[in-house]
N, C-alpha and C positions, 0 to 999 in steps of 0.2 A: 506456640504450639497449643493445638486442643489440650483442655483436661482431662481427657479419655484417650488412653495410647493402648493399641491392639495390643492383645494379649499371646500373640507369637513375636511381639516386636522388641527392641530396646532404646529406650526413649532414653539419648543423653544430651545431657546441658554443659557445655565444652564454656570452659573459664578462660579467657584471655591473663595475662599479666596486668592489664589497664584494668581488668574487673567487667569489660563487657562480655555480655553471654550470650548462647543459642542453641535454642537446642534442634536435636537433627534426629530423625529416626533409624534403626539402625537393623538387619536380619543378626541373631548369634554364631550367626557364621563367619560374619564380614571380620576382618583382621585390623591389628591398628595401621597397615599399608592402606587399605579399602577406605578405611576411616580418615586418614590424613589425607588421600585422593581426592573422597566425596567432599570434603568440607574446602578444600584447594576447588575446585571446579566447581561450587554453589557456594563463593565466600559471600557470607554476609555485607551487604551494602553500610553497613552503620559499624562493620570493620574493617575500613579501608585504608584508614590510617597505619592500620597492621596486618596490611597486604603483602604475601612473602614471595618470592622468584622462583620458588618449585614445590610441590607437594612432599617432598623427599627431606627438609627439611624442618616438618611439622612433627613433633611428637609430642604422644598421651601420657599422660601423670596420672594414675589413678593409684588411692591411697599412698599417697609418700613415693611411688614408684614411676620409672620411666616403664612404658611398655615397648617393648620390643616389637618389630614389623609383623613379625608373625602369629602375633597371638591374635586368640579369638574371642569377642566376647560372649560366647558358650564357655569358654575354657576360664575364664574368670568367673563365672558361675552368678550371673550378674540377672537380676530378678526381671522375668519378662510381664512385661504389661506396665512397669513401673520407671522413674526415671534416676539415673546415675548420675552424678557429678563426676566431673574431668577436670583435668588442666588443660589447654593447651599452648605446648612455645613452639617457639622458633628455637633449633638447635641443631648444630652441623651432623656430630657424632654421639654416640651415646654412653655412658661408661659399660666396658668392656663385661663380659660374665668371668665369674671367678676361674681358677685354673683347675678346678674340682670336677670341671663338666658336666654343672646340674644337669639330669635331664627335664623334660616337662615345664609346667607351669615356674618351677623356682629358677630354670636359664631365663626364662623371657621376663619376668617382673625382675629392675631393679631401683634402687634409689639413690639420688647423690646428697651427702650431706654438707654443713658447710664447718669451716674450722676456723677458731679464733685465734688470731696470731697476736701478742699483746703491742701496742705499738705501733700495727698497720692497717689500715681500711681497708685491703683488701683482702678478698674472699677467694681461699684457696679449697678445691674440691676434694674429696674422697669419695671412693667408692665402698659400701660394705654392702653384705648379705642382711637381711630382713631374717628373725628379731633381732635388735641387738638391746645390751641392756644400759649403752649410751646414750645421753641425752643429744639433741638436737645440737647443743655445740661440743661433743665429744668429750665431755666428762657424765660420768654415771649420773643415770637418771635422779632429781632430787640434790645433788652436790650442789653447794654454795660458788659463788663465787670467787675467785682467787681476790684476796686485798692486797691494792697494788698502794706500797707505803711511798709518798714520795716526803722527800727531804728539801726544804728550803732554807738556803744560807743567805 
C-alpha cells in the first residue's frame, strides 16, 4: 500500500497465523462481515497457501479480541487516515458473549484465552470479559510459576 492513506479511510494491515501481511483499505462503516467478505473475494496471491472455503469462517482479532460480525470500525473508534493491525484466522465459531447481555461495543469485542493444564500439551480454551486481572495463562498478572518437584528413585 501507498504511504499516504485518505483521511476518511481505514488503512489496515491484517496478520495471518504464518506472519504474512496485507493491508487493505477499508470505509468505518464496513463491519468485520464486510471485512472477512472483501479480503475472501480479493485474497491475496502470496496467501494461497492459506486459502479458506468461505468467507464466513474468517475472523478479526483486534487487541486480544475476537470481533464479532457486526461491528464497525467507527464503533472501535479506530484513527482514520492511519493504519491498524489485525489478526486474521480461520475459525468455525466464536466464544459465545457472556450471559450478562452486554449491550454495544462490550457484546461484540471478545477474547479467548489459553489454560495450562500440568502434564498435557494440549491447549484447552476460556472464554472471559476484557479487563481481567489474569495473566495470559490464568494466574494473576506477575505470579510466578508453580514448581513442579519431581522425585527420582
Amino acid at each position: 500500500m501507498s504511504s499516504s492513506v485518505p483521511a476518511d479511510m481505514i488503512n489496515l494491515r491484517l496478520i495471518l497465523v504464518s506472519g504474512k501481511t496485507k493491508e487493505f483499505l477499508f470505509s468505518p462503516n464496513d463491519s468485520a462481515s464486510d471485512i472477512a467478505k472483501h479480503v475472501y473475494d480479493n485474497w491475496p496471491m502470496d496467501w494461497e497457501e492459506e486459502q479458506v472455503s468461505s468467507p464466513n469462517i474468517l475472523r478479526l482479532i483486534y487487541q486480544g479480541r475476537f470481533l464479532h460480525g457486526n461491528v464497525t470500525l467507527g464503533a472501535l473508534k479506530l484513527p482514520f487516515g492511519k493504519t491498524t493491525v489485525m489478526h486474521l484466522v480461520a475459525r468455525e465459531t466464536l466464544p459465545e458473549p457472556n450471559s450478562q447481555g452486554e449491550p454495544g461495543l462490550e457484546a461484540a469485542l471478545r477474547f479467548t484465552t489459553w489454560s495450562r493444564v500440568p502434564g498435557n500439551t494440549h491447549r484447552g480454551s476460556s472464554t472471559r470479559k476484557m479487563p481481567s486481572r489474569k495473566g495470559v495463562w490464568g494466574r494473576p498478572a506477575g505470579a510466578g510459576k508453580r514448581a513442579v518437584k519431581k522425585t527420582v528413585m
